[in-house]
C-alpha positions as CSV (number, residue, x, y, z in Angstrom):
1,X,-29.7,-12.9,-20.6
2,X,-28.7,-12.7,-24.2
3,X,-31.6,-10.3,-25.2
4,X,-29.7,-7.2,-25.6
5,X,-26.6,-8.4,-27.2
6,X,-29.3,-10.4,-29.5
7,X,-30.9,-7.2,-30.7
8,X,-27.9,-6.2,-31.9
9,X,-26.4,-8.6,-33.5
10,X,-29.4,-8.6,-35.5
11,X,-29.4,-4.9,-36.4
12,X,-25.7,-5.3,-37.6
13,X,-26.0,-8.8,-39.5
14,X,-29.4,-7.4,-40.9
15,X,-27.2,-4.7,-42.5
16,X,-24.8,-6.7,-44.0
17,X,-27.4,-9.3,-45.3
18,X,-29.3,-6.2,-47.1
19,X,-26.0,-5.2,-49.0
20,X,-25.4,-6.7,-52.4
21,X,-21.7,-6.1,-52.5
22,X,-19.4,-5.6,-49.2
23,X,-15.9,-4.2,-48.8
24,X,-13.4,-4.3,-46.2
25,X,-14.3,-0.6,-44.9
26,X,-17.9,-2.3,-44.7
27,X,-17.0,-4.9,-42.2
28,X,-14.9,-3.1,-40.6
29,X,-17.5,-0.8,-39.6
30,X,-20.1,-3.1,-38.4
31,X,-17.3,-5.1,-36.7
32,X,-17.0,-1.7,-34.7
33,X,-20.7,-2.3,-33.8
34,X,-20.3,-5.5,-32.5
35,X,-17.1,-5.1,-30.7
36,X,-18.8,-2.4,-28.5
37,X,-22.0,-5.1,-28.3
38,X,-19.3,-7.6,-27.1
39,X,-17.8,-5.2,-24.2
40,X,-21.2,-3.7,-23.2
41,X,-22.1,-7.4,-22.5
42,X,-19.8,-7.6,-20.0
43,X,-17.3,-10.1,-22.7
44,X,-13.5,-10.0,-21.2
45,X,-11.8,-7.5,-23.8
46,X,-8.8,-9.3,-24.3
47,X,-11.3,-12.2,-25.7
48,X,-13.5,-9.0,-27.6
49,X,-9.8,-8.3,-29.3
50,X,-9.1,-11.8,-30.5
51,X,-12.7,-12.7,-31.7
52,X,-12.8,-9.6,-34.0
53,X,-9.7,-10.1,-35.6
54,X,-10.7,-13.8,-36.5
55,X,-14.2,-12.4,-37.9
56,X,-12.4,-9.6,-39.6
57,X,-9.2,-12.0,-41.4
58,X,-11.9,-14.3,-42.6
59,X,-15.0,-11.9,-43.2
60,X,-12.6,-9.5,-46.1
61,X,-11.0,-13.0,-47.7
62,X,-11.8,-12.9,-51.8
63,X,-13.9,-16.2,-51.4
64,X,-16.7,-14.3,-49.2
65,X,-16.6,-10.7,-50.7
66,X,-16.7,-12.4,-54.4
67,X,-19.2,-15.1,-52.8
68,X,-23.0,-14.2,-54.3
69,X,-24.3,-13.9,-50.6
70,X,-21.0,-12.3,-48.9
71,X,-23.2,-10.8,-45.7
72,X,-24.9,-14.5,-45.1
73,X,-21.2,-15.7,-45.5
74,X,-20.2,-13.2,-42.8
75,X,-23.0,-14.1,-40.6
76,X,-21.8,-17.9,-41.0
77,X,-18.3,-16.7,-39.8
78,X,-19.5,-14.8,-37.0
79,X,-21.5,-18.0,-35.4
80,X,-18.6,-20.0,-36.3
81,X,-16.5,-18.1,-34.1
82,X,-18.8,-17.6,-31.3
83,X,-19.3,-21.5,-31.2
84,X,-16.1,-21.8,-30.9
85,X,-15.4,-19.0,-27.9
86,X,-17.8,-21.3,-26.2
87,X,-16.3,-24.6,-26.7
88,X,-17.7,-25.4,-30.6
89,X,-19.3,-29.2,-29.1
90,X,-21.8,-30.3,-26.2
91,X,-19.0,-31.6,-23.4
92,X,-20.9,-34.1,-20.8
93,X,-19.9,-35.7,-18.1
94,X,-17.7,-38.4,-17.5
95,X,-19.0,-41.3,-16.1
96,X,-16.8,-43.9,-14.6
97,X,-16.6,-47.3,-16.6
98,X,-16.9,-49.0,-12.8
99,X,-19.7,-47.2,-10.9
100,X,-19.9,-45.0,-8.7
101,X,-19.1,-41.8,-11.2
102,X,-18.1,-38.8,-8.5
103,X,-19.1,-35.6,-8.7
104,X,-17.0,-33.0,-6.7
105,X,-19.1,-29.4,-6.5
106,X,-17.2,-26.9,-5.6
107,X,-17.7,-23.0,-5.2
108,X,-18.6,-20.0,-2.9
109,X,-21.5,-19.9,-1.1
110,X,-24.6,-17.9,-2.8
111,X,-23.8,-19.0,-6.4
112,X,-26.4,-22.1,-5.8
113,X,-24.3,-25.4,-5.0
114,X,-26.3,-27.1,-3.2
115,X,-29.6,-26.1,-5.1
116,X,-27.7,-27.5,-8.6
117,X,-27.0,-30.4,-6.5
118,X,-30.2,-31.3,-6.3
119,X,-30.7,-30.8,-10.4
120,X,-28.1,-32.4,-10.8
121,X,-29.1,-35.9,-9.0
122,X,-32.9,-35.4,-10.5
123,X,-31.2,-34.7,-13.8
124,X,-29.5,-38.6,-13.6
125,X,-32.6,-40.0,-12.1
126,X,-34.8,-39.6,-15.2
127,X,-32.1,-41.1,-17.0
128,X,-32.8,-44.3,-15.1
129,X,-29.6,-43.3,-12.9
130,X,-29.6,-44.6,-9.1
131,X,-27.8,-41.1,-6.9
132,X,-26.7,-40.6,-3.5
133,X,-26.2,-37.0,-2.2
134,X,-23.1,-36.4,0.0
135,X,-23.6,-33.6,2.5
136,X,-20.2,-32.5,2.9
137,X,-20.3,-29.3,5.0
138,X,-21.0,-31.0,7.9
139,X,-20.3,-27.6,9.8
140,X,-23.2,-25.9,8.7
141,X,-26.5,-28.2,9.8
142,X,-28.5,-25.9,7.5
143,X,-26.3,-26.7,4.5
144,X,-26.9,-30.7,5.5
145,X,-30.8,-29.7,6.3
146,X,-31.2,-28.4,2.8
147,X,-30.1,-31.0,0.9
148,X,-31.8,-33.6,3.1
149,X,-34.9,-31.7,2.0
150,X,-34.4,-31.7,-1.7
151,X,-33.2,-35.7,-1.6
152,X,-36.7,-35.9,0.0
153,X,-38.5,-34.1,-2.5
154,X,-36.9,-36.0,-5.5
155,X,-36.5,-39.6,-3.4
156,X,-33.0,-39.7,-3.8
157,X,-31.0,-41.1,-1.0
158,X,-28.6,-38.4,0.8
159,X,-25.7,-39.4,3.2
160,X,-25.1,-37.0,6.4
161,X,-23.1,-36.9,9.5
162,X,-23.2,-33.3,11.2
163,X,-20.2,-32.6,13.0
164,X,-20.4,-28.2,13.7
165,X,-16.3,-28.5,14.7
166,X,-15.4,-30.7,11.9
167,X,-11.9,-30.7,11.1
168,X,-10.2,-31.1,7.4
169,X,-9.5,-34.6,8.0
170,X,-13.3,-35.3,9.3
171,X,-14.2,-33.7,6.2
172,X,-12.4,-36.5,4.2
173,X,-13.2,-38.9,6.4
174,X,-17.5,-38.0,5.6
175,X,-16.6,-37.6,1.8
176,X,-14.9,-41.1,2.1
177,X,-17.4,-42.9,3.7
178,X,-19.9,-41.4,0.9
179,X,-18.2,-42.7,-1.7
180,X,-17.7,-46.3,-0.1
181,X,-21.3,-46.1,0.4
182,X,-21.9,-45.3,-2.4
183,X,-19.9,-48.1,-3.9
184,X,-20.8,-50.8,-1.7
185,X,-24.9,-49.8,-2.4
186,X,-25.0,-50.1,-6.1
187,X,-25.0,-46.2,-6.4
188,X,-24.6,-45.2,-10.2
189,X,-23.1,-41.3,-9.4
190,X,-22.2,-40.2,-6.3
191,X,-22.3,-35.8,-5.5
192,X,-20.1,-34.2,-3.5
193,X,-22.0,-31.0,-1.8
194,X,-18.5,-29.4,-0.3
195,X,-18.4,-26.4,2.0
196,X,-18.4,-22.8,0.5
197,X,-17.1,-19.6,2.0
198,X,-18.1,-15.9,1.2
199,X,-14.8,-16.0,-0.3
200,X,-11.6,-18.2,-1.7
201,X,-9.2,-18.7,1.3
202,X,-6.5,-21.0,1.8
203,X,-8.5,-22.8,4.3
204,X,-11.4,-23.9,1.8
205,X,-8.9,-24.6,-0.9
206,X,-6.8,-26.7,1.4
207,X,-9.7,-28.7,2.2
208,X,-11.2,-28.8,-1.5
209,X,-7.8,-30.0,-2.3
210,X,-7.9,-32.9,0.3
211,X,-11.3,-33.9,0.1
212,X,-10.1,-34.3,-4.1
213,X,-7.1,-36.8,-2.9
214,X,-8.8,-38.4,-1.3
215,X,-12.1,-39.3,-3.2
216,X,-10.1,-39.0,-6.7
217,X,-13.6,-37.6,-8.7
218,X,-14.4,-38.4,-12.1
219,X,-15.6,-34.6,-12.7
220,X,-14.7,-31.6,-10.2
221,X,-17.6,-29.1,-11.1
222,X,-17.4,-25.5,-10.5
223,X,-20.9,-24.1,-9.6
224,X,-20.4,-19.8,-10.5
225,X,-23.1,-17.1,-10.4
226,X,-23.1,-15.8,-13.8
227,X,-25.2,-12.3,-12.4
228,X,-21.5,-11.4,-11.1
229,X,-20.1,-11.7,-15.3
230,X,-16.4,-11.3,-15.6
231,X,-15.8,-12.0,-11.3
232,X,-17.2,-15.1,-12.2
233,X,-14.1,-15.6,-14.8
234,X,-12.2,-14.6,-12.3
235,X,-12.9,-17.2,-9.8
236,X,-13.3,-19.7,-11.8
237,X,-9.6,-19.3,-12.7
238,X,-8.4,-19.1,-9.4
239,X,-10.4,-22.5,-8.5
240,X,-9.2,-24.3,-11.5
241,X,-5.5,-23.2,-10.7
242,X,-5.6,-24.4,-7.4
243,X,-8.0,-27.2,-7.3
244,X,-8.3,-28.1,-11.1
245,X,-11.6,-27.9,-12.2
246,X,-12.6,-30.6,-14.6
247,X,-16.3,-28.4,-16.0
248,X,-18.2,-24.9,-14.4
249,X,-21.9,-24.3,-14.2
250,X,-23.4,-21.7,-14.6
251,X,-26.4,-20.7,-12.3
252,X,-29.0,-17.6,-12.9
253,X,-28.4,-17.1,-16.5
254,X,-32.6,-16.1,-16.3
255,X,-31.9,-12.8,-14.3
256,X,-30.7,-9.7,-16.2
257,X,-26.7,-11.0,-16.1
258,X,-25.3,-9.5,-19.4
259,X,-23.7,-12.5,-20.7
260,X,-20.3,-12.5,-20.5
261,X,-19.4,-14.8,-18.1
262,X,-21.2,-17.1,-20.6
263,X,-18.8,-15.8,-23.9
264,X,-15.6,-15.6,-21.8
265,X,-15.3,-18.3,-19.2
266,X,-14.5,-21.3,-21.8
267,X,-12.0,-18.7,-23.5
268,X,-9.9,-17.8,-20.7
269,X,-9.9,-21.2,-18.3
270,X,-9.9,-23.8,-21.1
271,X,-12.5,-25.4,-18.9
272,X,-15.8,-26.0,-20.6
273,X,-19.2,-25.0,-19.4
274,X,-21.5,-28.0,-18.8
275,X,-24.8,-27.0,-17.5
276,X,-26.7,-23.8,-17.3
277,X,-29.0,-22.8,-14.3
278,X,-31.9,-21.2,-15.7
279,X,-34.1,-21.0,-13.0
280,X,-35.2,-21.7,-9.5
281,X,-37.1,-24.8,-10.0
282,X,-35.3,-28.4,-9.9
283,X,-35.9,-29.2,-13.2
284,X,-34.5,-26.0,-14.4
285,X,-30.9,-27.0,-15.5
286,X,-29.9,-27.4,-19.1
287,X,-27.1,-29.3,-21.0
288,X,-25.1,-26.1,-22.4
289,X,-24.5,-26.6,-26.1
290,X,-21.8,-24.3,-27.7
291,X,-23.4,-24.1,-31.0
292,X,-27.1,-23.8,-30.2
293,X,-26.2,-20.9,-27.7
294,X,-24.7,-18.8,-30.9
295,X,-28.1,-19.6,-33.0
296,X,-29.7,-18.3,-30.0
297,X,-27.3,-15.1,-29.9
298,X,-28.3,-14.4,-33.2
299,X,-31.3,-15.0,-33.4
300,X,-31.6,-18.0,-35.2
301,X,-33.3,-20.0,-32.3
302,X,-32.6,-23.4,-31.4
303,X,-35.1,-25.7,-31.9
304,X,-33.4,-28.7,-31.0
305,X,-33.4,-27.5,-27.3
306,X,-37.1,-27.2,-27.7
307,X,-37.9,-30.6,-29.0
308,X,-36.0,-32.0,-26.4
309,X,-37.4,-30.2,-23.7
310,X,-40.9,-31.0,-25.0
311,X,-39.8,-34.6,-25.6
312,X,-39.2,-34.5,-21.6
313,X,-42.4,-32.5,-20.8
314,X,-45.2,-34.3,-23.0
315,X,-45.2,-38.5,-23.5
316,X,-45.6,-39.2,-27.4
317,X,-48.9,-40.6,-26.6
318,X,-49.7,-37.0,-25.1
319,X,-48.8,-35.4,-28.3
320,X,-50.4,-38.2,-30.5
321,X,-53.4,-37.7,-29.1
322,X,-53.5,-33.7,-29.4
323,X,-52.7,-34.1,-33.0
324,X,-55.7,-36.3,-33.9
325,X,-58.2,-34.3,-31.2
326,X,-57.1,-31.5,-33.8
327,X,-57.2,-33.3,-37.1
328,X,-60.9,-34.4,-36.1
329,X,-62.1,-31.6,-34.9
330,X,-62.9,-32.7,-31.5
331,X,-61.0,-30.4,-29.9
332,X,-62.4,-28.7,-26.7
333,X,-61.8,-26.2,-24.1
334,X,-60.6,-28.6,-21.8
335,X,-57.9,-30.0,-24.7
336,X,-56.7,-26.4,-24.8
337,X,-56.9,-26.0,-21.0
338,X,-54.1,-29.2,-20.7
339,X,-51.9,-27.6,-23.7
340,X,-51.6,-24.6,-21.6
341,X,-50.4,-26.9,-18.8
342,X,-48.0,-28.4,-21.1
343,X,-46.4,-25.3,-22.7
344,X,-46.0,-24.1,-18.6
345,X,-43.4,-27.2,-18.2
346,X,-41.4,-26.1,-21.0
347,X,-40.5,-23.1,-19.2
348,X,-41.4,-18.9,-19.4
349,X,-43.0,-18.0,-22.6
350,X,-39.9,-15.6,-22.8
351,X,-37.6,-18.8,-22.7
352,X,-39.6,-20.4,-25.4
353,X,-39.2,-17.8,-27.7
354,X,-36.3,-17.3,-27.4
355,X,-35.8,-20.8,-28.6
356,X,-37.7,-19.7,-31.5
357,X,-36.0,-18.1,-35.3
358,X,-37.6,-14.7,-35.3
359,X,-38.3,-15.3,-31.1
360,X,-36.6,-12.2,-30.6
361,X,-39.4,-9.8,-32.8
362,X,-42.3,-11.9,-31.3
363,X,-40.6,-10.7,-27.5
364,X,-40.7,-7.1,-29.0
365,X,-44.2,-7.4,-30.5
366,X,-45.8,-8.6,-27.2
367,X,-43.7,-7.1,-24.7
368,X,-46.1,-5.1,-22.0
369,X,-49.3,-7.4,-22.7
370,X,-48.5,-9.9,-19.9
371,X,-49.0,-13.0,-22.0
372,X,-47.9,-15.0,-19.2
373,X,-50.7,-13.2,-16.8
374,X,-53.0,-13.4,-19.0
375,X,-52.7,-17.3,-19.9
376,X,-52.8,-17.3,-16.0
377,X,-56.2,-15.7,-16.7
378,X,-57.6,-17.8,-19.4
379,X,-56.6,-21.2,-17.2
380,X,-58.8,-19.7,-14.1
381,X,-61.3,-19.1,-16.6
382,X,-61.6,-22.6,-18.0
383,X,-61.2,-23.7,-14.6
384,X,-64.3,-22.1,-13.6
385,X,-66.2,-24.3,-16.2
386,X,-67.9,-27.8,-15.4
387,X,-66.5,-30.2,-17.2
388,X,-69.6,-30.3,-19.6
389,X,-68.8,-26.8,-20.7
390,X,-65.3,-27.8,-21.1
391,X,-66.3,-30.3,-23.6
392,X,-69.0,-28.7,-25.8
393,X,-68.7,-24.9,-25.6
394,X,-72.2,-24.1,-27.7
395,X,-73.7,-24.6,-24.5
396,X,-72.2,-21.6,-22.5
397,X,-75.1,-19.3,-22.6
398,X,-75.4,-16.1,-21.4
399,X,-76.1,-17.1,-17.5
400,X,-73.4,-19.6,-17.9
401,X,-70.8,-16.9,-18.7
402,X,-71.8,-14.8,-16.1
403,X,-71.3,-17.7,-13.7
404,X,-67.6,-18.4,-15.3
405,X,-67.0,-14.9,-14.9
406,X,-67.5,-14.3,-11.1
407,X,-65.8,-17.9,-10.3
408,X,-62.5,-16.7,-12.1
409,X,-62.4,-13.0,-11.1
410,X,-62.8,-11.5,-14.8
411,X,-65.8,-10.5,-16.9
412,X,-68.1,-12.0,-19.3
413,X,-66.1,-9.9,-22.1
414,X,-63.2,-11.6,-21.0
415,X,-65.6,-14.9,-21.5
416,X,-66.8,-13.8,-24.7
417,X,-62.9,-13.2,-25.9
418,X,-61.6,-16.4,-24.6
419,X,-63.7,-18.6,-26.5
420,X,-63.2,-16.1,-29.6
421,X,-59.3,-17.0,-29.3
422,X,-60.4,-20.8,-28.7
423,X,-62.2,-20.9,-32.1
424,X,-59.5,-19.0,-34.2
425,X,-56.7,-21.3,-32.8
426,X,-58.8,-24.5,-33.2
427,X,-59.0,-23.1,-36.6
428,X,-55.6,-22.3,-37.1
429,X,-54.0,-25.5,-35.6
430,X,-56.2,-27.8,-37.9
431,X,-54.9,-25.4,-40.6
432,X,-51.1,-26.2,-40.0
433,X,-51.8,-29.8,-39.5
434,X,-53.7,-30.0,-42.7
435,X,-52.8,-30.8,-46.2
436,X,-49.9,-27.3,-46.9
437,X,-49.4,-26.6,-43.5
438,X,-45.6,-26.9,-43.2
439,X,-45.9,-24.8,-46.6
440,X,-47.9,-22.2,-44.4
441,X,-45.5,-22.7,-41.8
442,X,-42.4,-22.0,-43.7
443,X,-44.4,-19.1,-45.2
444,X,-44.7,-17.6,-41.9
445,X,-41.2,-18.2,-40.6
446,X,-39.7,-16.7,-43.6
447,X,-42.2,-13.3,-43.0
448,X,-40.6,-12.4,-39.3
């Protein structure tokens, strides 16, 4: 999502970093550069206005232009005020001190309620959380369908009564009895799945408002497309005047949206953004961290996200053993088959690096090669092997490649370079985990 504005951020800040001295006229030209970056992303201009003039009364004070690195001060400044567009600090969720903790989802429909729902009550479960679902569009039997389906999928219990000429008091009446059941079974959250129009009409607000009396939620969550940028700003304001919302997620932030629902929406509701959507999948919903988004903008990465979705991913007994597989040497094709596996939990290779510092130039570098495809190809490949071959890959003769080769659709070159690449990363990875390998490491960071 934050690709382009990225790239130039880092032609601008790369600019000012490469200057010994800077002025005022210098920052005020390459705050003219990422102004326009700022609108072309879609940022509300009112919030483009303010944000420059913060950058701009801090960037040409005498303590950074007299500073001995005044373009890494202004750099400093500039993620400093993007954390705080976005809210500066992680804001959770607030869980009742007396369970259950009630989650009211609100929103229109296609923005992906009911889906983030579901990531939502998976999310709590591997926290050791006990969630009940609460179909509460009983007018729609496909709404109630759906989320019966994904409280299958996950085993998590979801309450439903149907009723296609519900009134607003039946409504509250369903939402109530959720709750009490909720309360009465032990339930540690309890989520709301409310009704959704095409639209905000009186009708739906009436109702959102009732069903809020009634229930009295710990959080009231927005759930906005962020593909539809500054309507999404929009809406959320008109929601949170007349509902009050207490948090907004935001949902397919991995399509092509531009970003600015992301940079404006804490700026102009006051309402802080608590999850992101970043994919289709039910495990694709991420804790939204002000300050690790604005590494990410700039292309500093954010390794923390990284290490805590690999902490979720791979056990530490997973890792462990990797590590000393490597260390001894005993690392085979079928060690490098379930590493592949692995990285494919953590998400795209484009989400990875761009969790990376530098993940931006390695995009650039392998952009058009298909490295997803292709690791596509190498696990067919390796799939195509008995296990023996997996395990000792001196014994893969000529015949044996030509078998590989027809079993995974490729040729025997494509054999002949997957065990090449196999070799140099064995080499490689014992390298880095050798004595002087976060010296090596460093080294290489330091070079992108």
């Amino acid at each position: 999502m934050f690709d382009a504005l990225s790239d130039k951020f880092e032609k601008v800040l790369k600019k000012l970093r490469g200057q010994g001295v800077l002025t005022e006229q210098n920052i005020t030209e390459a705050l003219k550069d990422v102004r326009f970056a700022l609108l072309e992303a879609d940022v509300n201009f009112k919030i483009v206005k303010e944000f420059i003039e913060r950058v701009r009364q801090k960037a040409i004070g005498q303590e950074v232009l007299q500073s001995l690195t005044p373009g890494h001060q202004v750099v400093k400044i500039v993620w400093d005020e993007l954390s705080d567009m976005m809210g500066r600090e992680r804001s959770g969720l607030a869980l009742n001190s007396q369970p259950p903790t009630v989650v009211m989802m609100v929103g229109l429909q296609g923005a992906g309620k009911t889906t983030t729902c579901g990531k939502l009550a998976r999310l709590f479960k591997q926290q050791g959380k006990r969630v009940l679902l609460v179909a509460a569009d009983p007018r729609r039997p496909a709404a109630g369908e759906q989320l019966s389906a994904l409280g299958r999928d996950l085993g998590i219990d979801v309450y439903r009564a149907d009723q296609t000429q519900a009134s607003q008091s039946d409504v509250v009446r369903i939402c109530r009895a959720g709750v009490e059941q909720g309360r009465e079974q032990g339930f540690d959250l309890v989520v709301l799945d409310t009704g959704g129009r095409l639209h905000i009409d009186d009708e739906l607000m009436g109702e959102l408002v009732a069903v809020k009396a009634a229930v009295a939620p710990q959080e009231v969550l927005l759930v906005a497309d962020a593909m539809t940028g500054q309507d999404a700003v929009t809406m959320a304001g008109q929601f949170d005047q007349k509902i009050g919302v207490t948090g907004i997620i935001l949902t397919k932030v991995e399509g092509d949206a531009r970003g600015g629902a992301v940079l404006s929406i804490r700026a102009v509701t006051g309402k802080p953004i608590k999850f992101l959507g970043v994919g289709e999948k039910l495990d694709a919903l991420e804790p939204f961290h002000p300050d690790r988004m604005a590494s990410r903008i700039l292309g500093m990465g954010d390794v923390l996200s990284l290490i805590e979705k690999a902490q979720e991913s791979i056990s530490r007994e997973q890792a462990e053993v990797a590590q000393r597989r490597l260390t001894s040497n005993t690392f085979t094709l079928e060690d490098f088959r379930a590493q592949l596996g692995q990285m494919g939990r953590l998400g795209s290779l484009d989400q990875i690096l761009g969790m990376l510092p530098g993940g931006q130039k390695l995009k650039s570098a392998i952009e058009g090669d298909k490295p997803e495809r292709e690791m596509g190809r190498v696990a067919a490949m390796i799939d195509s092997m008995t296990i023996r071959e997996r395990r000792d890959h001196t014994i893969i003769n000529g015949s044996r490649k030509k078998r590989i080769a027809r079993g995974s659709g490729v040729t025997v070159q494509d054999v002949n370079r997957l065990i090449k690449q196999f070799l140099s990363a064995k080499k490689l990875a014992k390298a880095m985990t050798g004595a002087g390998g976060r010296r090596h490491l460093a080294q290489l960071m330091r070079s992108m």
